[in-house]
N, C-alpha and C positions, 0 to 999 in steps of 0.2 A: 349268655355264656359267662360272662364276669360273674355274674353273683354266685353261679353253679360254684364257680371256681372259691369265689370270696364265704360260701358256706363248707367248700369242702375243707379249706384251712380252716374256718371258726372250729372246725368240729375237733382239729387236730388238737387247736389251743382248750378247746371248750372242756373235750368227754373227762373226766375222773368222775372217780369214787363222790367228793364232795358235793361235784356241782349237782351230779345225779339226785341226789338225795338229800341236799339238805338247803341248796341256794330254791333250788327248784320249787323244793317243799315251801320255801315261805314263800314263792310266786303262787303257788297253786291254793297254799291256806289264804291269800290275802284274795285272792280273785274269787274263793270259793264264798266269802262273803258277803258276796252281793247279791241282791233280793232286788223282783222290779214291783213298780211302782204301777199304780194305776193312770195316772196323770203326770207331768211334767210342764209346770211354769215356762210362762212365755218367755220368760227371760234367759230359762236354760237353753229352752228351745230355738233362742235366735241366736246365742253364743254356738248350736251343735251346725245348724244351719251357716255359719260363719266360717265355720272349718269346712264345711262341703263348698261352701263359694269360691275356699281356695285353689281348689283343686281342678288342675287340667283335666285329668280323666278321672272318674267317681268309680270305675269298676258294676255301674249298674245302681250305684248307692241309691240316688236321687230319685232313679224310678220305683225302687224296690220299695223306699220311705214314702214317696207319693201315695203306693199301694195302700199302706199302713195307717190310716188316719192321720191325722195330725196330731197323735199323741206321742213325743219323741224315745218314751220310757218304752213303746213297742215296737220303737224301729232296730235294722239289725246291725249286732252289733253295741248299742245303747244296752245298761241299764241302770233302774233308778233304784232307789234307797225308798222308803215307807212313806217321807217327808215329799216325794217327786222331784226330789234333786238328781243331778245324772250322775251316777256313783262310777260307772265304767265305761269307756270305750276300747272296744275290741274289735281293732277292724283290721288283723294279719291275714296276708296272703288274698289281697281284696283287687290287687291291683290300680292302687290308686298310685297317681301323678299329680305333680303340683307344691305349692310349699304349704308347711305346717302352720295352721293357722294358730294366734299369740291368743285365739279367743278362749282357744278350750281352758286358758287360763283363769277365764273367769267363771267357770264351773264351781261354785263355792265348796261344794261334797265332792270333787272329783274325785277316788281314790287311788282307780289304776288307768294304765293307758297303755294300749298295745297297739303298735301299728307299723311294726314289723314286716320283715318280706315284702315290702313293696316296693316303689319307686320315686319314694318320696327326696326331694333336693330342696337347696335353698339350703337356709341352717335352722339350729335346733333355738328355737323361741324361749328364752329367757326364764319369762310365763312359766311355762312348765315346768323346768328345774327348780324354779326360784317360790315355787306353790307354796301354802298356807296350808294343801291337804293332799296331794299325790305322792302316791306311797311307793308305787309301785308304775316307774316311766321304759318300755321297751320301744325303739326307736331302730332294734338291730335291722341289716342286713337294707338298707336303704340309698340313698346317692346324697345324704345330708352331709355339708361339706362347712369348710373355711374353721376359725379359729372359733374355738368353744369359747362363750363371751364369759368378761368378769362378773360376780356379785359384786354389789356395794356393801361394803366396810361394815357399814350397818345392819347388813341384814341379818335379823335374829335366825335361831336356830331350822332349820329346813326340817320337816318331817319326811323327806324319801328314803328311804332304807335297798330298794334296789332299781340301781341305772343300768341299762340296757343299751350301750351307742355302737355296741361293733358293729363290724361292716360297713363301715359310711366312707365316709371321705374327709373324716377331720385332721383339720392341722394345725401346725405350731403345737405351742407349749400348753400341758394340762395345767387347768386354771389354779391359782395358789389361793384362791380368796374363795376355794371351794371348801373350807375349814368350817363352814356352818354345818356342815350336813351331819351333824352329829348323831344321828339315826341308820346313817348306811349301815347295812352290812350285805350286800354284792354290789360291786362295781365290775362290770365289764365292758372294756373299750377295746379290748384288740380290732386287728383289724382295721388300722385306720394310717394315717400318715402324722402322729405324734412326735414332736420332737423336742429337742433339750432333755431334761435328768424330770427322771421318774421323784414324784414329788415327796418328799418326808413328812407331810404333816398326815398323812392319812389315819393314823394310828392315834395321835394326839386330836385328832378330830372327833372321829367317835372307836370308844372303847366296844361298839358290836362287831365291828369290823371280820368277816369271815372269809370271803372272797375276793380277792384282788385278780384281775385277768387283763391284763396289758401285752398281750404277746402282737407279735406282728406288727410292731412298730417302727420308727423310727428314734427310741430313745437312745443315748448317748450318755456316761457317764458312769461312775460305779453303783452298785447295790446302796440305797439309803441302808444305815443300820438302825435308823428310826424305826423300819418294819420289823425287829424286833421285839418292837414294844406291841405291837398287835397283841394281844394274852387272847382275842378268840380266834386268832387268824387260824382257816384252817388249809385252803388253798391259795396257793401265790404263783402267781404265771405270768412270766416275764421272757419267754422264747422268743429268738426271729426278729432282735432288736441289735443295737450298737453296743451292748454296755460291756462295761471294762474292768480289770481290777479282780479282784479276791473278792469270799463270799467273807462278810464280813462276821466277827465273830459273834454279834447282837443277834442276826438275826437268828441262832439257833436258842436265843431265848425266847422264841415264838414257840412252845415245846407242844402244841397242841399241834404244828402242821400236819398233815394230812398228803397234801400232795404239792411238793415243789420240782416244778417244769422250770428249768432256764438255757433249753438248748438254744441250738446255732445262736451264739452271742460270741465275745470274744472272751471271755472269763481266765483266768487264770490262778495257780496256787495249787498248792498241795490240799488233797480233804483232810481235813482235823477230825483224829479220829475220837480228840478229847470233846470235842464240840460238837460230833454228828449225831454221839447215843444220845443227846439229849431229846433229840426230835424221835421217841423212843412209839410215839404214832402214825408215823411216816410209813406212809405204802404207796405210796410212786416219789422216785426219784427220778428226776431226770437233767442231767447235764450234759448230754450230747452235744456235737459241736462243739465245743469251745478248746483251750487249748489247756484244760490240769493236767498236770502232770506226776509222778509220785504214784506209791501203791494204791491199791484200795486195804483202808487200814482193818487190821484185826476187829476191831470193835461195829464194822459192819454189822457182824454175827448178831448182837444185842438189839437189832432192829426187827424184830420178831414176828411185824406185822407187814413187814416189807413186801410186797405185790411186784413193783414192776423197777427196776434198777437198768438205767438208759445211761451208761459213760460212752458211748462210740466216739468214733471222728474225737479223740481227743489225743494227750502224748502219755498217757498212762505206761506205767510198766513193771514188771517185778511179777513174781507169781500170785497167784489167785490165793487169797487167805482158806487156809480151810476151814473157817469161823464161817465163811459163806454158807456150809450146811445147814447155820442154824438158822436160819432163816426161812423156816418149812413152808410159810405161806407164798415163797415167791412164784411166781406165773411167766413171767418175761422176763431174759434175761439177755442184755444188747451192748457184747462191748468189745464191736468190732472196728477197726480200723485203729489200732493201740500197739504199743508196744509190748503186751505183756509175755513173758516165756514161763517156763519150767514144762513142767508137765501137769497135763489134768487130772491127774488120780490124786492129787492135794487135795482136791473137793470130794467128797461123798454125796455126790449125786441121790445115792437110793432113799435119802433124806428128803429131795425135794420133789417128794409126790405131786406135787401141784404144778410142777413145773410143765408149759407149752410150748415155750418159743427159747431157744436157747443159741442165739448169734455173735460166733467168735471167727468171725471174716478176718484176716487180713491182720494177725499177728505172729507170733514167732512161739509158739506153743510146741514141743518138741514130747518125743512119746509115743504110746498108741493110744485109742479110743478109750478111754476106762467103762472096764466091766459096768462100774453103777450108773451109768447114762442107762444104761436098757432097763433099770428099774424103772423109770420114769414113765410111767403107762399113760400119761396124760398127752405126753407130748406130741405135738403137732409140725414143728416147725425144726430143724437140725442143719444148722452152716457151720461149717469148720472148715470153708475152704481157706486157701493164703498163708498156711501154720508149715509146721517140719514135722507135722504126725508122719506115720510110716506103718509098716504091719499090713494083717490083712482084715477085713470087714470078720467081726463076729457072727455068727448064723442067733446070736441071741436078738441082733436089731430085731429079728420079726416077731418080738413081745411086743414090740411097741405097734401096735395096731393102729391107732389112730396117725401115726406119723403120715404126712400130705408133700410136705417139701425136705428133700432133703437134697447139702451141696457138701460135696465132697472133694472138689476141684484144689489142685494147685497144691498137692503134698506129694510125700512120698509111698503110695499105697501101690501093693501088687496082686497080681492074677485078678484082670476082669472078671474071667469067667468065671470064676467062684463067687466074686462082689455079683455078678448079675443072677447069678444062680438063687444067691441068697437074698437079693433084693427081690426077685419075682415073690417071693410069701407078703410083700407089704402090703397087701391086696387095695390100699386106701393112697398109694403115692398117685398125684398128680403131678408133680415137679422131681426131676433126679437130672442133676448137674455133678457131672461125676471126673471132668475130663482134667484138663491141664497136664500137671506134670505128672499125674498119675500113670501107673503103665504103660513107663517109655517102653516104647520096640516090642511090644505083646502084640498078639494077633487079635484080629474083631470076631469073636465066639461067633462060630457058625451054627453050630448044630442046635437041635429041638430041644435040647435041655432048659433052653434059653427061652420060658414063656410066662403068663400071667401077662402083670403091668397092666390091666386090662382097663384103669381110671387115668392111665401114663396121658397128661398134655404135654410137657415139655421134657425132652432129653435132649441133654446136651453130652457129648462123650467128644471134646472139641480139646484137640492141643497135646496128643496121647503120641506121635508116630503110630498110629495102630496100623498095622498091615491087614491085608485081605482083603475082601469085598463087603460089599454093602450087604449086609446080613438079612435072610428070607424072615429070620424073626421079626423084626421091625414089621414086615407086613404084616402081621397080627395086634397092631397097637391102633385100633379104631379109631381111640380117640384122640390121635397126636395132631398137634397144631402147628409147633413147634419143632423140629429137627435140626439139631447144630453138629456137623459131622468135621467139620472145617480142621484146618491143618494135622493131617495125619497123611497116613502112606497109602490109603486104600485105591484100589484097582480093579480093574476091570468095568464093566457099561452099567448105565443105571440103570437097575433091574425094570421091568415093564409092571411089573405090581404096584410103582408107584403112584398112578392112577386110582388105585382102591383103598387111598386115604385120603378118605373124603374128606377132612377136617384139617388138614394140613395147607398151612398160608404161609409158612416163614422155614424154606428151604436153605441151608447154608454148608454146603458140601465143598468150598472153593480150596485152594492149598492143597488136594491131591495128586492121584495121579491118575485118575477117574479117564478110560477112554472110550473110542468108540465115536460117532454120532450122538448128537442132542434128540433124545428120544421125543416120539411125539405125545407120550405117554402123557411126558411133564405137561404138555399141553391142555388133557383131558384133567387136571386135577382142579376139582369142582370149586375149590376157594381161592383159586388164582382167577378164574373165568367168568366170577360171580362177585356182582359189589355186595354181598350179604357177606357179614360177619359172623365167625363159629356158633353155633349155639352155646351159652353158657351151660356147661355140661357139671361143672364145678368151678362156685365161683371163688375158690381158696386155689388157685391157682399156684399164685405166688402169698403164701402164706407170711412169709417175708420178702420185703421189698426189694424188688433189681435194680440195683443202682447205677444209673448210666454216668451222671455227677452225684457227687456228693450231695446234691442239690434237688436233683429230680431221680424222681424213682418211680417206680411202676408195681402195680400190683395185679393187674389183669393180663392175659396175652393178649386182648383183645385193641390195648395200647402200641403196640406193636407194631412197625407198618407189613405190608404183604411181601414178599423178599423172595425172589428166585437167584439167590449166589452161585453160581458155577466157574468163578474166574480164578485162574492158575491150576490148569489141572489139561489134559492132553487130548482133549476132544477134537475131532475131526469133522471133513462135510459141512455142510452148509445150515447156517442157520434156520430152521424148520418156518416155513410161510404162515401154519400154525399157530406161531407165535402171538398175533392177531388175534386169537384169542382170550390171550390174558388178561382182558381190560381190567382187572383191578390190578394191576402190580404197581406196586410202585418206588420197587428198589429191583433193575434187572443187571448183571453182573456176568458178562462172558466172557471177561479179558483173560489176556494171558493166556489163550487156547490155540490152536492151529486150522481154526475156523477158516474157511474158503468163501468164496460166492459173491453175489452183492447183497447189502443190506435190504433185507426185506422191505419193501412197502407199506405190507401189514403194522410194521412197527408204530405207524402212525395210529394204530387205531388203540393205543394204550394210554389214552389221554389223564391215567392218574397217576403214569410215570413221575418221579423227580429225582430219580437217579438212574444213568440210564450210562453203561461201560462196558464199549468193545472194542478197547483199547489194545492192541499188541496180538494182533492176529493176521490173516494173508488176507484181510477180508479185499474184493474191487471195485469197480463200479462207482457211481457218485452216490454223495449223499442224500435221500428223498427230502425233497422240496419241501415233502408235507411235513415233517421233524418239528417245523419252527412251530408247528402250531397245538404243538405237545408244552400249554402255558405254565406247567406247573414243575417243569424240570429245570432243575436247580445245579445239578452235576453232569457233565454232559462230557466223554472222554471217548474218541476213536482215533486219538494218534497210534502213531506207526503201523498203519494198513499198506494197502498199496492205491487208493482212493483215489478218483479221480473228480478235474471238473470245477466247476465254481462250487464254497460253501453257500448254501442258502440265504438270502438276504433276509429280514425279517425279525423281527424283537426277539424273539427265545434265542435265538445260536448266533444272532449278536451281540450277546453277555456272554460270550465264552470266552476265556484267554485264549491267545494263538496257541499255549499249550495242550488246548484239547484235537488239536488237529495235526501238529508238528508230527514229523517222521513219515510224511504221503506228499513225494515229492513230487507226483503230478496233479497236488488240491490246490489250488486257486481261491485267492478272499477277495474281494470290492475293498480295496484301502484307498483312504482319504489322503496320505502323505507320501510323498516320496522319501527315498534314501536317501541318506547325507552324499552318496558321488551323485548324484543328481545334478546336469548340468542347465535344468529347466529350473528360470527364477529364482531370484534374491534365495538366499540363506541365512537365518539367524543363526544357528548354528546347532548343533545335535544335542537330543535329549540328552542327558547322562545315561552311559549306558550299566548294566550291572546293578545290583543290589535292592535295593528302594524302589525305585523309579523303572526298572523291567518287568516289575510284578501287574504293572500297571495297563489297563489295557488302551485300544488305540483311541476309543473317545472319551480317554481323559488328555488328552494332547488336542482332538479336531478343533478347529475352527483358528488357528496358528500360521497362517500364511508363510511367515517366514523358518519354521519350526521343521527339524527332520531328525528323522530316527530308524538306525537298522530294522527289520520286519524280518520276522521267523517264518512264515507262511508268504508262500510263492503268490507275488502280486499277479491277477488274471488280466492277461496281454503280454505280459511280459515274457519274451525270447528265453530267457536263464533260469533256470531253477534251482534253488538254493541246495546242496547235500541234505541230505536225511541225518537227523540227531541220531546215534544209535544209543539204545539205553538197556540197561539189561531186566529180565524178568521182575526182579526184587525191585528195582527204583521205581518201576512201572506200578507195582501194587502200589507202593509207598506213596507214589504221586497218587495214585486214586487215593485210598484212604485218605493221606487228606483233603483232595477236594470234596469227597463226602463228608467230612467233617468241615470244613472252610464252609460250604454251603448250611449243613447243621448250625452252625454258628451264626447265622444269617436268617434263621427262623425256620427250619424245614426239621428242627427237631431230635425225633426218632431218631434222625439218620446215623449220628453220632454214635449210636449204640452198635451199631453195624462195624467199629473200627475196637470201639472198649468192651464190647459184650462178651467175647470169650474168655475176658478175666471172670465175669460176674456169673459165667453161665458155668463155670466150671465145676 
């Protein structure tokens, strides 16, 4: 799971234009090099045998070479040069264990060395950085750890030209007396646990210098402006570290760059717009994350090979230059979470034919939609939610045929029923996030006009007041996964069709006025009841990322956990026995309803529950015994019922605060302490009560002999029972929300999404 994970950031620090094509190219020409050999010398052959002796597990190696004669030049993996020297090892994705042996150093021809993807630990051997003929050292994606060791003073000049260490486990500071290597041109070390200032000599080291890729570190410090001396730098990637400070004004003397990444860092300063046209080769930009602040200057425009331009998550602001048009080649464009206003018709869109992805989340853009967006025939991807647009949807969106996500949430837009009229031609949207503040007090379009959306996985129309009922059109969208209907006006019972989407896992109808009984419909729908996951039907889902933090984001639905929400809305009757069926849920939500009955039994048998709230209902009866043994639930709230009985002993539901039970003045707990009037045995004297120390639950106090503390939950034997807390509807969500997000906080994730998502889905 770690490496999955540790290759899926490489890929983020890794993919550009450069590395593609030109670091790669001198891996592929240096390795294409190699020619085998008929025979191979004992001597090579005991140094290859030397690194197989180190290793815990061979991946098969040792038998496979048995196979093979004893000739080392045809073992796999191996090859030699004409002389029977062993010019390569290549042995990624082999599964080997164990540490790196110091011998392949004495391979006197060695040229290249791949041994990649596997699981190799220990550290990286001297030997092989410090060679007399290794040209080409790949060591990524491994468990190779501790501080990368020094050269000596002396050592003459290195002939490696590309290092390969990300993924590992290195730490401390990058070596300074690595000034021999006057032949690099790629170093890549992201990936690792580097720390102290990214080093300045790299550039006065060797003049081939092309590739520099340090992301995902821990470095600290500002930008060297040594790295402007690089004259062939073409990519610099320094994302996902400490560093601090201004982009210094050297480095846009590097005028060959290609692609500079330096998000989520702490950066600061205005961009210079006298400094940036120099880098007039530049087609990814990216500064994401960090905090610049200031326009984007006019002289953008003059960057004419510009591709992809990443300022989000920063404090930018002022209106968008209309010099951006000149920029024909751009494809991506991502610069949400900013300050910027005016209006979008500054820009002439129909300029940028090329453009795909166009995300302006979460600014103060005032206006309506400009006309030249819908020339953009390429486009794929359209957020504008978060802004003060207004108007209504153009009937021209449906040129843009290829469009897949679009979010619209959180402006001033009116008449759904026209937007949805005019959105059925997209015929290619998988994502439509259309809700928020749009279409206060409008009605939820009923009638047949309302069709297509036939590739529709997610809608969200969440945060609108919309009145009416749950619309018969929705049952014609096959392929929905997703459904966010949440805080609006709609009424009336949840239609019985909704059994015949099939493909629907993540229900969230709560914040109505939804009544009636809990249909058993809900019960029959095939991806609540079933541990199988949607088919990937389209895997551009989310075309652009959902962002739950600024930190984690999501691109699949399939990330998503399984979500039955019905809490705050007027439902009646008794929770359906049914329910039992759901065993995949694992976020269930009935609070806030007028729910009767006692809690099902069945409930036990949702064992992939981890949020589980039926809090503020008439529900009676005791809690099922069998609860505790639901190990994976993390949120757990049925105060203010009418409940009865002892709470279940048992590890699960004794991590809960006394607040998931309060308001059920005849539920009974097993407590360890008595009350401060207690006139049985010594008294040290009572907790503090209030603030800090009430949050606290009771076994962080047990084992305190002389220690007492009021108790919110009616102790079992005791004659008196304490008054019922009353709380009103709103405090009660409020309290759940955060315990779904206190628990999210604590490792259960997703959950979190379930309290911020209606901003993101809007």
């Amino acid at each position: 799971m770690k490496k999955q994970q540790l290759r899926s950031s490489c890929k983020k620090c890794s993919n550009g234009p450069f590395v593609g094509c030109a670091a790669a190219l001198v891996v592929v020409l240096l390795f294409s090099m190699a020619s085998t050999a008929t025979s191979c010398t004992e001597g090579e052959k005991g140094s290859v045998l030397q690194f197989l002796d180190g290793l815990s597990s061979d991946g098969g190696l040792a038998a496979s070479w048995r196979r093979n004669s004893t000739d080392c030049c045809v073992w796999e993996g191996i090859a030699c040069g004409a002389d029977g020297s062993v010019t390569d090892v290549s042995l990624a994705s082999k599964g080997l264990e164990g540490r790196v042996s110091p011998s392949l150093g004495n391979l006197a021809g060695l040229l290249r060395v791949n041994l990649s993807d596997n699981s190799l630990s220990g550290g990286l051997p001297l030997e092989l950085v410090s060679s007399d003929s290794i040209v080409v050292l790949d060591v990524s994606f491994n468990r190779l750890g501790g501080d990368m060791q020094e050269l000596p003073s002396s050592t003459p000049a290195r002939p490696l030209q590309v290092l390969n260490i990300s993924s590992n486990l290195f730490t401390g500071g990058f070596p300074s007396t690595w000034k021999v290597m006057n032949n690099l041109v790629a170093l890549n070390a992201s990936n690792n646990s580097f720390t102290g200032q990214i080093p300045s000599h790299f550039c006065s080291s060797s003049s081939l210098l092309a590739v520099v890729e340090l992301c995902y570190n821990q470095f600290t410090g500002s930008i060297p402006p040594g790295l402007g001396n690089c004259s062939m730098l073409r990519v610099l990637k320094a994302g996902h570290n400490n560093l601090r400070g201004t982009l210094p004004n050297e480095l846009f003397d590097a005028s060959l760059l290609e692609y500079l990444s330096l998000p989520d860092n702490d950066l600061n300063g205005e961009l210079d717009g006298v400094q940036i046209i120099k880098l007039r080769n530049l087609a990814n930009l990216n500064l994401g994350g960090n905090n610049f602040s200031g326009k984007i200057p006019d002289s953008i425009g003059q960057l004419r090979k510009l591709e992809e331009l990443h300022l989000d998550h920063n404090n930018m602001s002022g209106e968008l230059p209309s010099a951006l048009s000149n920029c024909t080649n751009l494809i991506t464009v991502d610069l949400k979470s900013n300050h910027f206003n005016g209006e979008l018709t500054k820009v002439n869109f129909s300029s940028l034919l090329n453009l795909k992805n166009l995300d302006l989340l979460y600014n103060n853009f005032t206006g309506t939609i400009p006309e030249s967006i819908y020339s953009c025939r390429k486009l794929v991807a359209l957020r504008i939610s978060g802004n003060n647009l207004h108007g209504q949807l153009s009937p021209r969106i449906a040129s843009l045929r290829s469009l897949t996500f679009l979010s619209l949430g959180f402006n001033n837009f009116t008449n759904i029923t026209n937007t949805l009229w005019i959105l059925k031609n997209c015929r290619n949207l998988t994502s439509l996030l259309i809700g928020g503040t749009n279409f206060k007090g409008e009605s939820m379009p009923e009638d047949e006009i309302v069709d297509g959306f036939q590739n529709l996985q997610v809608l969200s129309i969440a945060g609108s007041s919309l009145s009416g009922n749950i619309p018969f059109w929705l049952s014609k969208l096959t392929k929905l996964e997703m459904l966010l209907l949440q805080d609006n006006q709609l009424s009336g019972p949840i239609p019985g069709w909704i059994r015949n989407l099939n493909l629907l896992f993540h229900l969230d109808i709560s914040n109505n006025d939804i009544t009636g009984e809990i249909p058993t419909a809900l019960m029959e729908m095939p991806m609540l009841n079933s541990d199988k996951v949607a088919p990937r039907l389209d895997p551009r889902a989310f075309e652009l990322p959902v962002y739950a933090t600024p930190s984690r984001q999501y691109r699949i639905t399939s990330a998503f956990p399984k979500v039955l929400n019905l809490g705050n809305n007027n439902f009646t009757g008794m929770i359906p026995e049914e329910i039992g069926q759901l065993n995949s849920l694992v976020i269930l939500n009935f609070s806030s309803n007028s729910l009767s009955g006692e809690i099902p039994q069945q409930l036990c048998n949702l064992i992939n529950l981890r949020v589980l709230d039926l809090s503020s209902n008439r529900l009676t009866g005791m809690i099922p015994s069998a609860l505790k043994n639901l190990h994976f639930l993390s949120a757990f709230n049925v105060s203010h019922n009418d409940l009865e009985g002892q709470i279940p002993d048992g590890v699960q539901l004794s991590t809960f605060p006394d607040s998931s039970f309060e308001g059920n003045p005849k539920l009974c707990r097993h407590i360890l302490h008595r009350s401060c009037d207690s006139t049985e045995g010594p008294s040290e004297g009572p907790v503090p009560s209030g603030g800090q120390f009430s949050t606290f639950q009771i076994s962080g106090f047990e084992g305190n002999n002389k220690l007492c503390g009021a108790m919110l939950i009616h102790k079992c034997g005791s004659t008196e029972a304490p008054p019922a807390t009353i709380m009103s509807t709103k405090q009660t969500y409020y309290k759940t929300a955060f315990a779904i997000a206190f628990s999210a906080f604590f490792g259960v994730g997703v959950l979190y999404d379930q309290i911020v998502l209606s901003r993101y889905f809007g």
